[in-house]
BAZA-601471 format. One record per atom (N, C-alpha, C): residue in one letter; x, y, z. Coordinates in steps of 0.001 Angstrom, whole numbers, plus 524288, in hexadecimal, padded with zeros to 5 digits. Last residue first. Layout:
N
AXYZ...
REM end
This chain:
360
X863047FE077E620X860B1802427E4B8X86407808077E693X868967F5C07E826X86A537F7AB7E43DX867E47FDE97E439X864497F1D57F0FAX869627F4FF7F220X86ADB7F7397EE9FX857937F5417F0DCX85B3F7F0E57F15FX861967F6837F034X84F017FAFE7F0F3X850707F9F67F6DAX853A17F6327F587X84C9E7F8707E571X84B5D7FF5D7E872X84FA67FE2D7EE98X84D0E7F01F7E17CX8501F7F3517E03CX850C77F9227E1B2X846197EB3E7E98EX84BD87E9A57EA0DX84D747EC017E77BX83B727F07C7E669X83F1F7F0717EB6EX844FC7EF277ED0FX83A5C7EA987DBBDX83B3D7F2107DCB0X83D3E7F1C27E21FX83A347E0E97E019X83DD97E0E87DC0CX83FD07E8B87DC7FX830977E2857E48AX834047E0037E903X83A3D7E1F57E3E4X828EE7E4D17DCA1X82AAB7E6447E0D6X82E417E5F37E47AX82AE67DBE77D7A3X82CAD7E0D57D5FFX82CF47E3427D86FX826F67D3B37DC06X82C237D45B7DC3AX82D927D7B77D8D4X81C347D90C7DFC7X81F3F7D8BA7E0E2X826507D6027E037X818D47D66F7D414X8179D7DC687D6CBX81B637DB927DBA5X8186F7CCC77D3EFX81B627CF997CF72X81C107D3AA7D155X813637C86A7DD29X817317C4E27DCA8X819FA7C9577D8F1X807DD7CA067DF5EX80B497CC977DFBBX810217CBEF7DE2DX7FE157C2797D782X800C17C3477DD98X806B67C82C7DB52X7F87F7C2F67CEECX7F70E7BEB07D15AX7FB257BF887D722X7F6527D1477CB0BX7F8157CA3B7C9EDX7F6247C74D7CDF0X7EB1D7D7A87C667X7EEEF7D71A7CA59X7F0FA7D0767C96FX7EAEE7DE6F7B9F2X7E8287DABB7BCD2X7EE697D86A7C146X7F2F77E30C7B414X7EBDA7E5BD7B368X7E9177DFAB7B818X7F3CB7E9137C134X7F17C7E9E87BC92X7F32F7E53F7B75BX7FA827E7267CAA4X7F5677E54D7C9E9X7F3CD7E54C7C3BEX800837EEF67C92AX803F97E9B07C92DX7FD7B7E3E77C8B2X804407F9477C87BX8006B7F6EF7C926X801077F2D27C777X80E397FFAB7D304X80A827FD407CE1CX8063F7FBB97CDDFX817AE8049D7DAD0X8127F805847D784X8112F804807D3CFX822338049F7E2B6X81E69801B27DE67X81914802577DE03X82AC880C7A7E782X824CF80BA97EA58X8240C809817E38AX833EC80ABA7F409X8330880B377EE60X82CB880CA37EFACX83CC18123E7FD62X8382780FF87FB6DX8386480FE57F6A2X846E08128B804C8X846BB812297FF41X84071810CA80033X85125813C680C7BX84DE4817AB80BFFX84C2F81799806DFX8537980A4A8118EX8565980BAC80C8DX853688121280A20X84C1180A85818B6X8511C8092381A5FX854EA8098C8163EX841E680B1181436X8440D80F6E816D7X8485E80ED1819F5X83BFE8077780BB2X83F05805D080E69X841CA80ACD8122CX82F7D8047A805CDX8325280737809CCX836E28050B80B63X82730803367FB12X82AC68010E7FE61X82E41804B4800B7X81BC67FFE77F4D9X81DA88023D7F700X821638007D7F9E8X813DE7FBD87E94DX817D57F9067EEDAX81B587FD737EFC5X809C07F6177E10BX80C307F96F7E2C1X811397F96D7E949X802537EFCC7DBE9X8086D7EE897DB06X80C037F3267DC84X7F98E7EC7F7E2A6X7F8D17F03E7DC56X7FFE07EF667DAAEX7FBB07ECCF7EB79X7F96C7E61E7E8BDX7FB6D7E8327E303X805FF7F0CD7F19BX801F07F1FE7F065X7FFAD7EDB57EC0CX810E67F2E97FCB1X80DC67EFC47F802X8094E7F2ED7F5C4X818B87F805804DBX813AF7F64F804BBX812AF7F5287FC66X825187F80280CEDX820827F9C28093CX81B497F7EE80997X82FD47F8DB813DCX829C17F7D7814F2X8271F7F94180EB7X83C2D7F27581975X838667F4CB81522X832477F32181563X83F2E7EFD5820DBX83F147F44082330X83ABE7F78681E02X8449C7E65C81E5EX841017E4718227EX83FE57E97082399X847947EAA880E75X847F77E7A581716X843CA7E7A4819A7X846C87E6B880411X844237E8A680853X848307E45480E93X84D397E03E7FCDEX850EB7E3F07FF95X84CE97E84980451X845B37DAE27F839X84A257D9147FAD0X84CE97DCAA7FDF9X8390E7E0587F5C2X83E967DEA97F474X842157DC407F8EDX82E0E7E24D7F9DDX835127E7617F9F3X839247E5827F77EX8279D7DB507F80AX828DE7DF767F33BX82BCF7E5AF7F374X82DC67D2407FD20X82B557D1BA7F8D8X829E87D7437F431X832E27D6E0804EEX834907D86480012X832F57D5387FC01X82E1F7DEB380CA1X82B057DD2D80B5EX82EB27DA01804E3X82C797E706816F4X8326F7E29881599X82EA77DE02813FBX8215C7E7ED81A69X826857E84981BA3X82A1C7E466819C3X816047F108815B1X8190F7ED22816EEX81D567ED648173FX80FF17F938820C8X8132B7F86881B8DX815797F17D81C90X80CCE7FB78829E9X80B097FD1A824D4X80C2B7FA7E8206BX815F47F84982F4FX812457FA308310AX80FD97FCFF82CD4X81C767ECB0829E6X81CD17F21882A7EX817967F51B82D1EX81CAC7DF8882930X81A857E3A382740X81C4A7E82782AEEX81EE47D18C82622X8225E7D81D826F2X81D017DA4D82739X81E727C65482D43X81D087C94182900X81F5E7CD6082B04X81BD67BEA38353AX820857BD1B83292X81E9D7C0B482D3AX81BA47C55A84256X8188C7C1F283CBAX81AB97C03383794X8201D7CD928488FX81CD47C57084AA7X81AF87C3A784653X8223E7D5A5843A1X824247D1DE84469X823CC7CCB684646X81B327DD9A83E99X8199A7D81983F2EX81E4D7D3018408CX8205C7E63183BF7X81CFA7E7A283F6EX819FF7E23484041X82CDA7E9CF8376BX827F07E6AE83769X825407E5CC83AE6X82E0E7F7C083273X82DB77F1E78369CX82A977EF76836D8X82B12800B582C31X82E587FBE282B04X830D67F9A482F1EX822BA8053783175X82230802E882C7CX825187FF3782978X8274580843839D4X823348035083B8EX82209801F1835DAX82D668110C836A9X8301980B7B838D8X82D35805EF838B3X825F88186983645X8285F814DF83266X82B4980F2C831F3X8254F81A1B84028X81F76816CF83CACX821E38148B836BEX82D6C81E53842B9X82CED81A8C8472CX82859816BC8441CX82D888270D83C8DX831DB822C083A87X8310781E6283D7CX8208082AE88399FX8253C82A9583C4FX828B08274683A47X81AC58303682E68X81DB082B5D83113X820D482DA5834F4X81C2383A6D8295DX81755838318286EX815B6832C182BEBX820BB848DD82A06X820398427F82D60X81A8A83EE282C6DX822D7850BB821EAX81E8B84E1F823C1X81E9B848C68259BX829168564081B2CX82971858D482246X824A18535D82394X82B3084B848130AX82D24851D58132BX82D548540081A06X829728428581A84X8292C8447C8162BX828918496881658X82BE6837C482225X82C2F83BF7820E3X82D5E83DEC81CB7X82F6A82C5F824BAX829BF82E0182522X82A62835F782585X8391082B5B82296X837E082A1F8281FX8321C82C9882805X83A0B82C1F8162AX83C43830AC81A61X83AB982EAA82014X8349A82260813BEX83A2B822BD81388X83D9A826E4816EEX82B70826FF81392X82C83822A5819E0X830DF8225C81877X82A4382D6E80C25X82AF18301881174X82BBE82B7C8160EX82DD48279A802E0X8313F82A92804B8X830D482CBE80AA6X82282823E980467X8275D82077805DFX82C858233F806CFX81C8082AFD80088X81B6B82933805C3X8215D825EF8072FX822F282E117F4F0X821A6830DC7F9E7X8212282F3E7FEA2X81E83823217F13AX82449823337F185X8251582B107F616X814C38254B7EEF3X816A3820CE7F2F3X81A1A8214C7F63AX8156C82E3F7E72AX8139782E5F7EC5DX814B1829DD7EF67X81B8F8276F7DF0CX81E5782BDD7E340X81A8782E1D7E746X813C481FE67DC42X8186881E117DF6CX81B708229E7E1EAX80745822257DFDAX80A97821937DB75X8111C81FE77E08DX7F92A81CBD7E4A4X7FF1B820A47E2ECX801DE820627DF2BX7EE87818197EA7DX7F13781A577E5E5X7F67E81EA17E679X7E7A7811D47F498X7EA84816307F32AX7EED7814C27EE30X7E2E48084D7F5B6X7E01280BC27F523X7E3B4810C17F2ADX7E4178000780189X7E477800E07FBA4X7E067807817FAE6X7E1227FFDF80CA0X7E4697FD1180B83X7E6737FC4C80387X7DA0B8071B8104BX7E05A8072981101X7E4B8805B780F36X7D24580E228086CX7D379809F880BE4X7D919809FD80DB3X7C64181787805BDX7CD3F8156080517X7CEB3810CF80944X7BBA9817C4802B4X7BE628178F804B5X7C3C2815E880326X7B434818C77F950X7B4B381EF97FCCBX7B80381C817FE24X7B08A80FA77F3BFX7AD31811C57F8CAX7ACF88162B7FB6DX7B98580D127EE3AX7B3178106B7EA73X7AF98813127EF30X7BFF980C317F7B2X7C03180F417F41CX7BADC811D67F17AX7BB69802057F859X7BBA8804E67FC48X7BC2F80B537F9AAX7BCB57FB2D7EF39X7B9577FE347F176X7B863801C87F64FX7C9447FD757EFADX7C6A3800A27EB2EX7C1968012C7ED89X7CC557F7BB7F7AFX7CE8A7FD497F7ECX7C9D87FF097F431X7CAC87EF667F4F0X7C71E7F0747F754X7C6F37F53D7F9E0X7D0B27EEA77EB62X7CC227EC457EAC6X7C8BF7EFEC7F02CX7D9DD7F5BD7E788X7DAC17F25E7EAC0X7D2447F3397ECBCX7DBB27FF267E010X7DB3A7F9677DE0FX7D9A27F5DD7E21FX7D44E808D17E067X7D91D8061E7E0DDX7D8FE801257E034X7D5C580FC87D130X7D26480F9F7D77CX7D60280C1C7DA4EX7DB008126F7C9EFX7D9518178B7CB9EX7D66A815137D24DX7D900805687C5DCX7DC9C809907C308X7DA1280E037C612X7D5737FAB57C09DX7D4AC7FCD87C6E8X7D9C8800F47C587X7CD5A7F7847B758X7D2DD7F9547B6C4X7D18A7FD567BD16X7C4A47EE677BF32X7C5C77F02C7B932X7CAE67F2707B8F4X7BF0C7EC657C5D8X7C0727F1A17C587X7BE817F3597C064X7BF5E7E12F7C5C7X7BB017E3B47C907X7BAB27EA507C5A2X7C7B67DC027C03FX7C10D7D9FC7BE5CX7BDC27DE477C225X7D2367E6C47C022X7CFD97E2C77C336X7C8F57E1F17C0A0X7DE807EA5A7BCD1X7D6CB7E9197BB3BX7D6DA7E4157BC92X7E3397F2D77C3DAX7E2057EDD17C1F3X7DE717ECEA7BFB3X7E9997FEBE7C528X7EACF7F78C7C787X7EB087F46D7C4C1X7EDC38089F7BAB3X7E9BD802F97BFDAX7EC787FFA07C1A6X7F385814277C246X7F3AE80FE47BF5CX7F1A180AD37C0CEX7EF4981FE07BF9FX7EFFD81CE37C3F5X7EEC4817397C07BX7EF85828F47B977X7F49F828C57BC55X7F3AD824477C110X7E5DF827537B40EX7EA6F827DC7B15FX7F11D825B17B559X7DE6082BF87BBA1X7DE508255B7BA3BX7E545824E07B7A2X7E1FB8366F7C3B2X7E1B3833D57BE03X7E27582FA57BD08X7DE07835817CF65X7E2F28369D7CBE6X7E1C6834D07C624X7D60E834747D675X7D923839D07D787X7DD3C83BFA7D29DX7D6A8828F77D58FX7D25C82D867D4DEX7D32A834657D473X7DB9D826887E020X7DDCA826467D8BDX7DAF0828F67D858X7DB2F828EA7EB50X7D7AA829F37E8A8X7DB40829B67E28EX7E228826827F338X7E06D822047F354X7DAD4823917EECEX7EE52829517EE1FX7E83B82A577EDD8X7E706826967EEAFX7F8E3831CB7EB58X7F7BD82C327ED8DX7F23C82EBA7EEF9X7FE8D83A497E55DX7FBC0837327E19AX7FB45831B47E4B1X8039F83EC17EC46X7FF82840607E809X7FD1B83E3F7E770X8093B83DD27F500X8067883A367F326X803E183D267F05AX80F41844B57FD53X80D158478C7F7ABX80F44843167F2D5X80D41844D4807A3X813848431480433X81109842617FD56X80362847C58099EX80A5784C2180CACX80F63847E080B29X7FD028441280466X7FDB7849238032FX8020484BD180573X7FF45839A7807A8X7FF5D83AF380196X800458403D80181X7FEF08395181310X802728374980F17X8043383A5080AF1X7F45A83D7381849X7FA6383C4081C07X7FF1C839B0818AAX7ED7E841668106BX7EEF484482814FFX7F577843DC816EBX7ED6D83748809FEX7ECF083BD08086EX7F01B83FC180B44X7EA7A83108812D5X7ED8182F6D80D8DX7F1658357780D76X7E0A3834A0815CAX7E4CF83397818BCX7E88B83409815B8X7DA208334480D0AX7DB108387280ECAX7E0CE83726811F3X7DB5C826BF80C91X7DCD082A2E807BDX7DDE58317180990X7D4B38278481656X7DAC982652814CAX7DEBA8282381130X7CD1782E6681B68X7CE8082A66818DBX7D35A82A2F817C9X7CE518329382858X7CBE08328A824C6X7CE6D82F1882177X7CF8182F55832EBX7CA2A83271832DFX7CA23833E482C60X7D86282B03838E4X7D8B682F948360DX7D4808326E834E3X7D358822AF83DB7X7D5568251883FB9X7D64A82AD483CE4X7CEA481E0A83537X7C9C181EA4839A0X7CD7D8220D83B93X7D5E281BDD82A9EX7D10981FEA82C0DX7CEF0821E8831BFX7DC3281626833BBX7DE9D819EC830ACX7D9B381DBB8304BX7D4B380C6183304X7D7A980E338377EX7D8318150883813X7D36280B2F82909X7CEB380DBD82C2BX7D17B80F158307FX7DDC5808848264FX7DC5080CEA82194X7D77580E77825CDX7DF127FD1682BFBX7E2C38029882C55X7DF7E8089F82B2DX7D8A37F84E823E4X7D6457F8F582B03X7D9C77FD6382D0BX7DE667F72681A8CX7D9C67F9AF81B26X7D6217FC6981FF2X7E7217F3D581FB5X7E64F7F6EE81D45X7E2EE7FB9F81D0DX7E28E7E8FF82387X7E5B77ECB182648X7E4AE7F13B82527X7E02F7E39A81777X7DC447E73E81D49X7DF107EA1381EE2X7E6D27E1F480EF8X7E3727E73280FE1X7E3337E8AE81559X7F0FC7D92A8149AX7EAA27DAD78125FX7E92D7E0BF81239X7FACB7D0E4819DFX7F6AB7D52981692X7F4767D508811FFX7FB087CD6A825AEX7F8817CD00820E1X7F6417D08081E1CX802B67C6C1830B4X803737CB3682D7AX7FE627C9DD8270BX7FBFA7C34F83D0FX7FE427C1C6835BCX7FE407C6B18345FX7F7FF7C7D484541X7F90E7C214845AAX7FCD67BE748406DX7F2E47D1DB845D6X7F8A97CF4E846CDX7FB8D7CA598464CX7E6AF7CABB84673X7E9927D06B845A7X7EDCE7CDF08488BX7E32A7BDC684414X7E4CA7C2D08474FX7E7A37C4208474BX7DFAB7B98F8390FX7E23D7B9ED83E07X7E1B87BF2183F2EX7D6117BE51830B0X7D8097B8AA8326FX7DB6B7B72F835FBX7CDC17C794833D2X7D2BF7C620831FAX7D4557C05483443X7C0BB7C98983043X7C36F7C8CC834A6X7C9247C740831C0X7B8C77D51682BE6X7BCE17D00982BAEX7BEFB7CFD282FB6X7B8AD7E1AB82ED7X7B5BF7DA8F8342EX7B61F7D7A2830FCX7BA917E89C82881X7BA837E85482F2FX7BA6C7E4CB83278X7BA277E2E98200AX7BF6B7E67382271X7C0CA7E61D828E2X7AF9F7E4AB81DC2X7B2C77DEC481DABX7B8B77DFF58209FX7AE9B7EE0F81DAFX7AC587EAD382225X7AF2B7E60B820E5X7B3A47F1AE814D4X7B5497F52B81AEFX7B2727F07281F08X7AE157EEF680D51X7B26D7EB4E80E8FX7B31A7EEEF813C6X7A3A37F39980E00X7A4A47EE3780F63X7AAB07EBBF80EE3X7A8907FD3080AADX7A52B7FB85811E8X7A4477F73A812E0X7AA287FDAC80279X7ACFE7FCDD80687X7AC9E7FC6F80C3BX7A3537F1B17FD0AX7A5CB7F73E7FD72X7A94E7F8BD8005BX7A34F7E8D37F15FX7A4117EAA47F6BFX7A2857F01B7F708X7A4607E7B37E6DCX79EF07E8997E72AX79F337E9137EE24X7ADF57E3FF7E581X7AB857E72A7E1CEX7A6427EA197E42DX7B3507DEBC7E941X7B3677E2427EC3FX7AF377E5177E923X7B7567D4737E55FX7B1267D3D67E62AX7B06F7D9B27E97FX7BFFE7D8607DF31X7BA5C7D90B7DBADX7B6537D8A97DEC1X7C71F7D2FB7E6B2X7C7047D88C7E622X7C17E7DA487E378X7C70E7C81E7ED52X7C62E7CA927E6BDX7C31A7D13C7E764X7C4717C6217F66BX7C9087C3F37F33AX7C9E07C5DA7ED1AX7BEF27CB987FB03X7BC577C6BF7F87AX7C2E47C3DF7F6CEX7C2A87D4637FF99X7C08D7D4F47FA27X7BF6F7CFB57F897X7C0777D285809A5X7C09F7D83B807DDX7BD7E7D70E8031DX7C5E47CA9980C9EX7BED77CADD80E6AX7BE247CFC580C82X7CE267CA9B80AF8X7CAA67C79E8070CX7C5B77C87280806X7D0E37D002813E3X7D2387D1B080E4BX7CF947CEB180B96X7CE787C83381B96X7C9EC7CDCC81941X7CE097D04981573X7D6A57C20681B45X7D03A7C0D5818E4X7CC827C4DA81931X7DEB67C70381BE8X7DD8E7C6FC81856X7D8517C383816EEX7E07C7CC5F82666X7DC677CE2482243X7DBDA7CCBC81C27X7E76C7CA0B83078X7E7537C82482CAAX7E1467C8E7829F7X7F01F7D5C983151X7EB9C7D3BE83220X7E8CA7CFB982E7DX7F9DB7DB0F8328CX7F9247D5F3834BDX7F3447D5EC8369EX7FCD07E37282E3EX7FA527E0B682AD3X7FB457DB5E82BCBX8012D7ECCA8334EX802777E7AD8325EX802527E3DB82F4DX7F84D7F3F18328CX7FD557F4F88317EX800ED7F30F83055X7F20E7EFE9837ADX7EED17EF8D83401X7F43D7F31483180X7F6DA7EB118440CX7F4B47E66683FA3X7F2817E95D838D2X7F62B7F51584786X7FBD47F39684615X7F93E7ED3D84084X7EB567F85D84A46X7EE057F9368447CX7F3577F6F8844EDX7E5F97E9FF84C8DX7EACC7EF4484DEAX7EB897F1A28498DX7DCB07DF9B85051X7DE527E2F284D84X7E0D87E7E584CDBX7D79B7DD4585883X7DC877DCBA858C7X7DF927DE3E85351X7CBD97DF46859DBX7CE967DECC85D0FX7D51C7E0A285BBAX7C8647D97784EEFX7C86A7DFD384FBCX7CBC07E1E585488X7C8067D00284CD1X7CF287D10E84E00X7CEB77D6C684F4BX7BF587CE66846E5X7BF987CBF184C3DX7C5947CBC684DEEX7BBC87DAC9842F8X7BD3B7D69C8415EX7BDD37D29A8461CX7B86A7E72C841CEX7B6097E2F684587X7B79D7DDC3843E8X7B8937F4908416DX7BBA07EF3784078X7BB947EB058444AX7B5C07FAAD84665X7B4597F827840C4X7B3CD7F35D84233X7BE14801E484A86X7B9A47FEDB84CFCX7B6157F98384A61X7C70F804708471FX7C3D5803B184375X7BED37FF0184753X7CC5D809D084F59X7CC4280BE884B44X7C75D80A9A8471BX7CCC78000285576X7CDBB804FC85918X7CC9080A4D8567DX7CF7B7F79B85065X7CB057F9EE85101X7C9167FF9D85471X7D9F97F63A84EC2X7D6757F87284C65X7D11A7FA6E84C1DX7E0D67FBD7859D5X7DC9E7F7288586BX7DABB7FAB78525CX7EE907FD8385B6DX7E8857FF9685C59X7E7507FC328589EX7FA2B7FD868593BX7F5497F8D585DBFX7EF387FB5085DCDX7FD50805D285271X7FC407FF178506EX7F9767FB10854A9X7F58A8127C8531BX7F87580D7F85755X7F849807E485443X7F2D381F128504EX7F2B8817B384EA9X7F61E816A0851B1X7F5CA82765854E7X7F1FF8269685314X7EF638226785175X8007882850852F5X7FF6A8268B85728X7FA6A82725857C7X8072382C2A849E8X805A082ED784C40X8006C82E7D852E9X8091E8225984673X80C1B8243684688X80ACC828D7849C0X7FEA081E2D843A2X8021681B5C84817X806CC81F0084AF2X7FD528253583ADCX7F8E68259483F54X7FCBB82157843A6X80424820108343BX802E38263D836C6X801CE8267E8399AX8011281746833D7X80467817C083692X8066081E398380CX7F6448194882CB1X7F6288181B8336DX7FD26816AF835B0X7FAA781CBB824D5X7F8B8820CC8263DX7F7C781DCE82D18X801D38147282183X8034281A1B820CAX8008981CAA824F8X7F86680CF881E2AX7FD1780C12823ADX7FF33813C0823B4X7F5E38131681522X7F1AF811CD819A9X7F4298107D81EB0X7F9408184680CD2X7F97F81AED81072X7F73881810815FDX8013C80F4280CA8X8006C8144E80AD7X7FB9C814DB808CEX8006B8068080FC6X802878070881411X8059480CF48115CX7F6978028980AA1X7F7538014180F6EX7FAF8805128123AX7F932807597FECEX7F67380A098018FX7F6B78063980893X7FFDB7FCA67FB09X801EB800D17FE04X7FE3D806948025DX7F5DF7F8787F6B7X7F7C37F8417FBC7X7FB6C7FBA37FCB6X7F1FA802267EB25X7F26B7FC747EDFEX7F4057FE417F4C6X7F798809B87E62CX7FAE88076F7E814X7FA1C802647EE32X7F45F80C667D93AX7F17480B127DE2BX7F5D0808167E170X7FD208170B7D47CX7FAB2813A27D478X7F6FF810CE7D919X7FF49820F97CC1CX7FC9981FFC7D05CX7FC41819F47D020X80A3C823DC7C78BX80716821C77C55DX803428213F7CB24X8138B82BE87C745X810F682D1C7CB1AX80A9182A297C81BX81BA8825A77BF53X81AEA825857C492X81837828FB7C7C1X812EA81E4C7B791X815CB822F87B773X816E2822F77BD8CX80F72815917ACC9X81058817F17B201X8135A81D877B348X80825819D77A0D9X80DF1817DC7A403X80DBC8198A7AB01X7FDC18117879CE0X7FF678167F79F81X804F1815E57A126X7FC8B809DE790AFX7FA9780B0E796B3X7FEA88117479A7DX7FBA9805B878863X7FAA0809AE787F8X7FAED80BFF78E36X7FD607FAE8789A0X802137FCB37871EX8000B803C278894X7FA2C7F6C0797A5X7F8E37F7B4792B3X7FBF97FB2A78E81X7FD7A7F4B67A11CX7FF887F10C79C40X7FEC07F170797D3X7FCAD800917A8E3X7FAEE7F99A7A646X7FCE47F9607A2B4X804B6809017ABFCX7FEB0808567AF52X7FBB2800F27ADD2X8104F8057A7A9DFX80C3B807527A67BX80684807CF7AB9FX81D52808157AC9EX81A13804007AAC0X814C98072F7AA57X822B680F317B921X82355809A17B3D9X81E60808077B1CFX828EB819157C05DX824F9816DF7BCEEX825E4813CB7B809X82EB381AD37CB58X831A0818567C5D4X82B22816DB7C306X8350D823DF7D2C7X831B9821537D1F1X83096820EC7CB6EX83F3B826BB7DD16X83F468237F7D5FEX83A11823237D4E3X8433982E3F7E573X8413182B387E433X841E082B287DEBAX848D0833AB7F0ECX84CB2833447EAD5X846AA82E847EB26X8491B836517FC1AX845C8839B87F7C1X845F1837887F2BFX84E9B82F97801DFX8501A83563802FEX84D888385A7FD16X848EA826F1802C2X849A982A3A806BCX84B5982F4480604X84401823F97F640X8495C8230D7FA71X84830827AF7FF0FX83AE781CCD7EE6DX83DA8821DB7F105X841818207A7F3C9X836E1818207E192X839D2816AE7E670X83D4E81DCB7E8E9X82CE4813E77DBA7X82ED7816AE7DD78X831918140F7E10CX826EB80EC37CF74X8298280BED7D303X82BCF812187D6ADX81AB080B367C9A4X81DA880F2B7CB41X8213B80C847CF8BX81782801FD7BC84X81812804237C373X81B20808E77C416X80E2C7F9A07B49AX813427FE207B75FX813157FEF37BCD5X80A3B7F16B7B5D3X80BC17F5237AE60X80EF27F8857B0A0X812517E5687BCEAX80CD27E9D97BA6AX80E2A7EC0C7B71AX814667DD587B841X814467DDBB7BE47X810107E0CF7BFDFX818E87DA0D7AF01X812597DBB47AED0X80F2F7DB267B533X8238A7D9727AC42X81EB87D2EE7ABD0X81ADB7D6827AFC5X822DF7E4B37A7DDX824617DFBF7A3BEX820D77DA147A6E0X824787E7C37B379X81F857E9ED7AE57X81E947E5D97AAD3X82D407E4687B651X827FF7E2377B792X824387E2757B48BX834867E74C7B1CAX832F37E3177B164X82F647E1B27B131X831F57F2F27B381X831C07F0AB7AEF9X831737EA597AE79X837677F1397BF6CX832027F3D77BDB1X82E9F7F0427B99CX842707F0787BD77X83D5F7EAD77BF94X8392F7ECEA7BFD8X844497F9327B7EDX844477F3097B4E8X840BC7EDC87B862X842FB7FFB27BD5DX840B67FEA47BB67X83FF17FA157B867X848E37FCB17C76AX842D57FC357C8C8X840A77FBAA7C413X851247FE197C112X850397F8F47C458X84A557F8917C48CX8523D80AED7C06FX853BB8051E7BC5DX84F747FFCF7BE93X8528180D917CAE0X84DC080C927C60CX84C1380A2B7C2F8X85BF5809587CEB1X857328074A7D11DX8527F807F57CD7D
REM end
């Protein structure tokens, strides 16, 4: 199986998918691989990866730690998927405030993608000169183009509307949350929604972007960052790792949501992670997560496999019917992001069929 990964690793490197990556894969009963390839950039002089390389892992932060932490809170009966959002975020005044559920911001049956554009213009750069008090208000009272439940669509918001949920109830920020109910009792070292904490050295860039410049130590995702310069964390981007802390959280939903003496999941909340929770709609998803996805599980995902993505070229994956996760980490953006996903994922999907296919 190393063999394999690495040679389709290496491929990739060669037509310039990205300069490198970390690839991990665990099993249920403890036995993991984690495989470092390729350089930080393209430059002959440039850094070698290594596998405890930090990187920005983008979207996956959705559904680590931010779903994570409110299916906790479900789990312990503190959150309800029929309670209103506003019941939480009073705020929130759109003309759907009414009928809006956290089950919808778990779902990601809300259609937001014209306040995703109403965020950043459509161009990440015009964020430059925002803050975060002005995107928190565009947040609140955009209106969404159908009604909640009505379409599966994703976007940030959810996300982001999750992450205040989460605060208002918990009472403090997230990144602390993070911290408290994850990182520090399955010994995430090295996951931060603070880089800053770690030597420029050990965290590898994205992108250069006309706004930034070399986006390397902060996070990449536009409206995460100002929010960020502001003091705040968001839900929906923002957090940094490496692949054996990942590959930790996944080992513990592989154990039925348990790690060493420490129940983190029921098996009844795990379950809701791999079912589909939209059956009236002609789409998958998982309660958090995505579901049976094999654009970038591969072929050999079932209707029981869940992961999650990240824009930056990062992808997490669960199966817990073969008792197997992987976890992909790159920067697939650098030195400038392509024109669509199309390379990043059938490598992705390519590492899945040799992790969860019969050969493996």
């Amino acid at each position: 199986m190393e063999e394999r990964i690495a040679e389709r690793v290496q491929r990739a490197i060669v037509e310039r998918v990205f300069p490198g990556c970390v690839v991990g894969v665990v099993h249920s009963d403890g036995r993991r691989s984690v495989l470092p390839f390729g350089q930080f950039t393209y430059g002959e002089d440039a850094a070698q990866v290594a596998e405890d390389t930090i990187y920005d892992v983008a979207s996956i932060t959705k559904s680590i730690p931010t779903a994570s932490l409110a299916l906790q809170l479900i789990d312990e009966g503190t959150l309800r998927l029929d309670q209103k959002l506003i019941d939480y975020i009073p705020e929130f005044r759109n003309a759907d405030r009414e009928q809006v559920r956290i089950r919808h911001l778990l779902t990601y049956t809300l259609d937001g993608y014209g306040l995703a554009r109403a965020l950043d213009g459509g161009d990440g750069a015009s964020l430059k000169d925002r803050t975060a008090d002005e995107l928190l208000e565009v947040l609140l009272t955009h209106d969404f183009a159908k009604r909640p439940g009505m379409v599966f669509k994703y976007t940030n918001i959810p996300a982001a509307l999750l992450g205040l949920v989460i605060e208002k109830i918990m009472q403090k920020p997230l990144d602390i949350l993070a911290d408290e109910h994850f990182f520090a009792p399955l010994k995430m070292t090295r996951s931060t929604f603070h880089p800053e904490r770690f030597p420029l050295a050990q965290i590898a860039p994205t992108e250069i972007d006309t706004w930034r410049g070399e986006v390397r130590g902060v996070v990449h995702d536009e409206s995460a960052y100002v929010a960020a310069r502001d003091g705040k964390v968001m839900g929906h981007a923002g957090l940094f790792s490496t692949v054996g802390d990942i590959l930790n959280y996944l080992e513990m939903l592989l154990r039925n949501g348990i790690s060493g003496n420490t129940r983190f999941f029921s098996e009844e909340i795990i379950g809701q992670m791999e079912t589909n929770q939209i059956p009236e709609l002609p789409d998958f998803t998982g309660l958090g997560w995505e579901l049976y996805q094999p654009r970038f599980m591969g072929r050999f995902a079932s209707p029981t496999t869940f992961g999650k993505t990240g824009f930056t070229g990062t992808s997490c994956v669960c199966d817990r019917k073969t008792g197997t996760a992987f976890v992909l980490l790159s920067n697939r953006a650098y030195p400038h992001r392509p024109d669509d996903s199309s390379a990043i994922d059938a490598l992705r999907a390519d590492i899945g069929e040799i992790v969860l296919g019969p050969a493996a």
